[in-house]
RODO-2510 file (C-alpha; in nm, 4 decimals, decimal comma):
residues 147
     n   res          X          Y          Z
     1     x   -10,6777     5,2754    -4,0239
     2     x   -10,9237     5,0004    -4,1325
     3     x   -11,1735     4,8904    -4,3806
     4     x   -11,4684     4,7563    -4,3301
     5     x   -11,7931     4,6572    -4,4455
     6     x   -12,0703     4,8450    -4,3185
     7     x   -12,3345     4,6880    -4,1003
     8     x   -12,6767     4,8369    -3,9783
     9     x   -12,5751     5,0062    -3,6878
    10     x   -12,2898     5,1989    -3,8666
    11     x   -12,5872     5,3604    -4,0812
    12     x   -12,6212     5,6847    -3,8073
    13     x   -12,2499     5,7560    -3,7874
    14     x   -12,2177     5,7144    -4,1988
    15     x   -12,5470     5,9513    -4,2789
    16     x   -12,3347     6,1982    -4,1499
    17     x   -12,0252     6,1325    -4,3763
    18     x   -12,2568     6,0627    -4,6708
    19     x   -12,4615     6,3616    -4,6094
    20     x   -12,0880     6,5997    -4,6077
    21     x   -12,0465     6,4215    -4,9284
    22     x   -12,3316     6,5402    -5,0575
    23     x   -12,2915     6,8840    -4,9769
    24     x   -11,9317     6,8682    -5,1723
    25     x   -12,1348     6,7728    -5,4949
    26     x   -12,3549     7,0557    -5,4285
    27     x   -12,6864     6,9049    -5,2548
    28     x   -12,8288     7,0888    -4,9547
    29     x   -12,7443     6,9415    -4,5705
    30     x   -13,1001     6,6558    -4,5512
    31     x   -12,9202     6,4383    -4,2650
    32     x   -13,2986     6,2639    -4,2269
    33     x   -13,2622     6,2144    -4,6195
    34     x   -12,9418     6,0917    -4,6062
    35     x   -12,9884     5,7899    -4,3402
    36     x   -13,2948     5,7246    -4,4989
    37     x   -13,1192     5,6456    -4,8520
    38     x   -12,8952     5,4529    -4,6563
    39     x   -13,1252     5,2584    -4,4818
    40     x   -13,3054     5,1901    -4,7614
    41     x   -13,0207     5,0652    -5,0053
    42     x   -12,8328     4,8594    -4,7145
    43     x   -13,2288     4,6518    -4,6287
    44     x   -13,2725     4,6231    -4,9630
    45     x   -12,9350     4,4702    -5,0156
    46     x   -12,9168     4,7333    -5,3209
    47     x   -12,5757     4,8511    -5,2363
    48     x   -12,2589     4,7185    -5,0398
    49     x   -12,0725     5,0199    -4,8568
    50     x   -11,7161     4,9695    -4,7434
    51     x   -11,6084     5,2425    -4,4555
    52     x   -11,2813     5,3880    -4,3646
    53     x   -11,2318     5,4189    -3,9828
    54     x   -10,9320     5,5673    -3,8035
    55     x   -10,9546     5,6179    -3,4289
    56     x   -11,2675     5,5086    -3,4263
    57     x   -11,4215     5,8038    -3,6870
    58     x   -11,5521     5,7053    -3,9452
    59     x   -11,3220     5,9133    -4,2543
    60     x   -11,4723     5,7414    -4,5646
    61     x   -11,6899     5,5299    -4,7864
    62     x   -11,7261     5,3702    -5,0855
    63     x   -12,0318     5,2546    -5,2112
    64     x   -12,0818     4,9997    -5,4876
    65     x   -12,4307     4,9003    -5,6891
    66     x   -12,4711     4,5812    -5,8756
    67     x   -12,5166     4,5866    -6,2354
    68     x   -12,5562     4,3193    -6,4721
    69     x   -12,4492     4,2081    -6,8234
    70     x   -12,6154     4,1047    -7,1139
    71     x   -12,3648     4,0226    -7,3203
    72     x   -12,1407     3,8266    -7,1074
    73     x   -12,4077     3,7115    -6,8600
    74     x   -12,2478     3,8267    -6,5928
    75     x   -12,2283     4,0727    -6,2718
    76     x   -12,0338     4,3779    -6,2506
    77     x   -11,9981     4,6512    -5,9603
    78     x   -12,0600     5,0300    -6,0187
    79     x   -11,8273     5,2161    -5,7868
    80     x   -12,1150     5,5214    -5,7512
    81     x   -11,9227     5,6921    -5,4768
    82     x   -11,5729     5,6978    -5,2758
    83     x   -11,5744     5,9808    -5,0564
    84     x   -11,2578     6,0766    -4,7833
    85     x   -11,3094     6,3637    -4,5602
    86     x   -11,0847     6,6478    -4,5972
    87     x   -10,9206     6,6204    -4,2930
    88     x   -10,8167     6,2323    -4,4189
    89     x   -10,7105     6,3002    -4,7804
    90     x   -10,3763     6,2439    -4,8777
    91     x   -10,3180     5,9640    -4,6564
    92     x   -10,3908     5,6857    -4,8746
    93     x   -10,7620     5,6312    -4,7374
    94     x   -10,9290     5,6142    -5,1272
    95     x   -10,7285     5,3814    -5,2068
    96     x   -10,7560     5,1747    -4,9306
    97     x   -11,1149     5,2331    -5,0049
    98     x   -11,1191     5,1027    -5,3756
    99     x   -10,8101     4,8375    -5,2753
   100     x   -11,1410     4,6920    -5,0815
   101     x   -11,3891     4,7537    -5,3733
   102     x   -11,1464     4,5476    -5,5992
   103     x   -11,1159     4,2558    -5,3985
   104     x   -11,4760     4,2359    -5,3288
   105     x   -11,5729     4,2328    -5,6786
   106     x   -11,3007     3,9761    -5,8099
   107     x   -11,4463     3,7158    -5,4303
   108     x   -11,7914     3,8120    -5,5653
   109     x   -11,6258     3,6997    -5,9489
   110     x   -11,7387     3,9886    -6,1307
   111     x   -11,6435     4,0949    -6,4380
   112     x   -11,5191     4,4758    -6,3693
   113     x   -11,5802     4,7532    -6,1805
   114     x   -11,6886     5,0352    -6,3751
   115     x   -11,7548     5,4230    -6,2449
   116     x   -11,7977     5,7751    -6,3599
   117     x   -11,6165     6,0982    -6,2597
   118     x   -11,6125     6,4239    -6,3662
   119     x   -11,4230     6,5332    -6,6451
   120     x   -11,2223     6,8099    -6,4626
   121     x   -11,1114     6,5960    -6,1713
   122     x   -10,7712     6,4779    -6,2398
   123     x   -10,6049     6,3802    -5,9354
   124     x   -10,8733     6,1380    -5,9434
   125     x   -10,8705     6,0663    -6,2908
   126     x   -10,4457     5,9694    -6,1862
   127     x   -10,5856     5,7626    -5,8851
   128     x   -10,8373     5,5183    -6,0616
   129     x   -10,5184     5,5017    -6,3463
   130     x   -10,2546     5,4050    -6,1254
   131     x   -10,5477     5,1479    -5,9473
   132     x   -10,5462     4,9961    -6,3207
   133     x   -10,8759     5,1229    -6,4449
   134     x   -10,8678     5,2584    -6,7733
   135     x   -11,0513     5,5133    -6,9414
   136     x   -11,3383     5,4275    -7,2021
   137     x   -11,2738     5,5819    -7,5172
   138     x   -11,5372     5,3298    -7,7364
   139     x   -11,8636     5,4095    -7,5499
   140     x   -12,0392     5,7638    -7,4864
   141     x   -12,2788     5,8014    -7,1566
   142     x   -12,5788     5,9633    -7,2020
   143     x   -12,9064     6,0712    -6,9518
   144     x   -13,2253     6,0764    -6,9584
   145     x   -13,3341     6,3283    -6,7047
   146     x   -13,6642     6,2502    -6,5310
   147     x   -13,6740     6,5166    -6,2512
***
């Protein structure tokens, strides 16, 4: 099993992953809509995607967005998504994913990684912990819904 950094070609081969990952948060099967987010984050250098390949599949992603801060004037990463297929969980493959994610982010000397899951999922939740991220308790997230 490797780790990788995505490249153009991979984009085909990871609309399909990213598409099944969709699905699992409830959005409908839009492989064309899929690649085409892809595509457009990866030429507008808006994202960096790490994949997870064993045997030559591709089993899972992670894909982190820039974000900037005002206060300390510096760069962070937002770890949006980390997705394994079923079939790969349990094997170590997320963190191998977000092992990556780390050591991108400290080369690229950013100041954290931050990301957002849902409240119920707690084997991630023990994951991110036992990664040494730590749970905000000073800040609330709120949304402004525009669709």
């Amino acid at each position: 099993m490797i780790v990788r950094k995505a490249i153009l070609e991979d984009l085909p081969q990871l609309a399909i992953l990213f598409d099944e990952y969709r699905q699992f948060y409830g959005a409908s099967s839009n492989l064309d809509l899929s690649l085409n987010f892809l595509k457009q984050r990866f030429e507008n250098k808006e994202s960096v995607i790490f994949i997870h390949i064993k045997d030559e599949v591709f089993t899972g992603f992670v894909l982190l967005y820039r974000g900037f801060s005002s206060v300390t004037c510096s760069t962070y990463y937002i770890l949006d998504d980390v997705y394994v297929t079923p079939l790969y969980r349990k094997q170590g493959s997320a963190q191998q994913l977000i092992d990556t994610a780390i050591l991108f982010a400290r080369y690229e000397n950013a100041l954290r990684i931050s990301l957002e899951t849902h409240k119920t999922n707690l084997i991630s939740h023990q994951l991110y912990e036992k990664m040494g991220f730590v749970a905000d308790d000073e800040f609330r997230t709120f949304h402004c819904f525009l669709k």
